[in-house]
C-alpha positions in Angstrom: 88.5 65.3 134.3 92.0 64.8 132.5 90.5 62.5 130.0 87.5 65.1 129.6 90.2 68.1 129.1 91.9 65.4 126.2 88.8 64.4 124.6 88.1 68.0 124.3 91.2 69.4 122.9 91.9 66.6 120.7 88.3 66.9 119.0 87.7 70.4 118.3 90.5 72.6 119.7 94.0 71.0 117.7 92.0 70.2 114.8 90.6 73.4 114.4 93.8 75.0 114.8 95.2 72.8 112.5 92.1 74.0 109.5 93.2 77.8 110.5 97.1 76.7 109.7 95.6 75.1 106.6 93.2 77.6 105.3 96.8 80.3 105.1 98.6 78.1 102.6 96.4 77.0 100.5 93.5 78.9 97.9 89.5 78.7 99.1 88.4 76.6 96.8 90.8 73.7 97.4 90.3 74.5 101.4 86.7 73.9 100.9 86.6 70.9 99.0 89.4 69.1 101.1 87.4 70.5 104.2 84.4 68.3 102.7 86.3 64.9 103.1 85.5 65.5 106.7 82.2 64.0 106.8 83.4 61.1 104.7 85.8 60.1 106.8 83.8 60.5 110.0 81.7 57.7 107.6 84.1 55.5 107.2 85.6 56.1 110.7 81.8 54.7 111.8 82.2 51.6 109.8 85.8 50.7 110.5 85.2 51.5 114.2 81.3 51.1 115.0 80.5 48.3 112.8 77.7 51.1 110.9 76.4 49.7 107.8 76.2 52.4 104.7 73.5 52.3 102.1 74.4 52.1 98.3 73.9 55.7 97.8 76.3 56.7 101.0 78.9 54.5 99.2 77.9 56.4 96.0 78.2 60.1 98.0 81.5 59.2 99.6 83.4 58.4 96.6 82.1 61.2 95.0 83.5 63.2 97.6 86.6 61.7 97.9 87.3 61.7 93.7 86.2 65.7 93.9 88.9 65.6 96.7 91.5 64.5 94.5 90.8 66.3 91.3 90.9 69.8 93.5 93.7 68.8 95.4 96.0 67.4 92.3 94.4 70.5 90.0 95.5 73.1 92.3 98.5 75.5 91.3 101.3 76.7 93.5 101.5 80.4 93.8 103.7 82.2 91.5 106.6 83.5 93.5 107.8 87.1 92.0 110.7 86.2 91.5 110.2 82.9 89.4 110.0 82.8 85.6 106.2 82.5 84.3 106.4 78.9 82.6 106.1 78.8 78.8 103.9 77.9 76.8 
């Protein structure tokens, strides 16, 4: 039953916890797309662990995923704190 109870919090009740933490600091649109690497990983989580085999066209998805990832993630402005200068220019 331990094992169960670990299993169980370590899969759905931390990370969970963790996406609420997440969802506070940072705007909805780079939430969302970050929150989409999920799936991808879970992918390549099957193939490093599992020994799955993926298709051209799941290769083709998860980079596209993953390079959406990044472009959100290194596109995304901090906030503007009130009491910081507006940039220039």
């Amino acid at each position: 039953m331990p094992y169960a109870l670990g299993v169980a919090v370590l899969s759905s009740a931390l990370p969970y916890s963790l996406e609420m933490v997440a969802m506070t600091r940072m705007s909805t649109r780079t939430f969302s797309v970050l929150l989409s690497l999920e799936p991808a990983i879970a992918a390549l989580a099957g193939v490093a662990l599992l020994s799955e085999h993926l298709g051209p066209l799941q290769w083709l998805a998860i980079a596209a995923i993953v390079v959406a990832a990044a472009g959100t993630a290194l596109s995304a402005r901090r906030p503007v704190s009130k009491d910081e200068p507006l940039p220039i220019g």
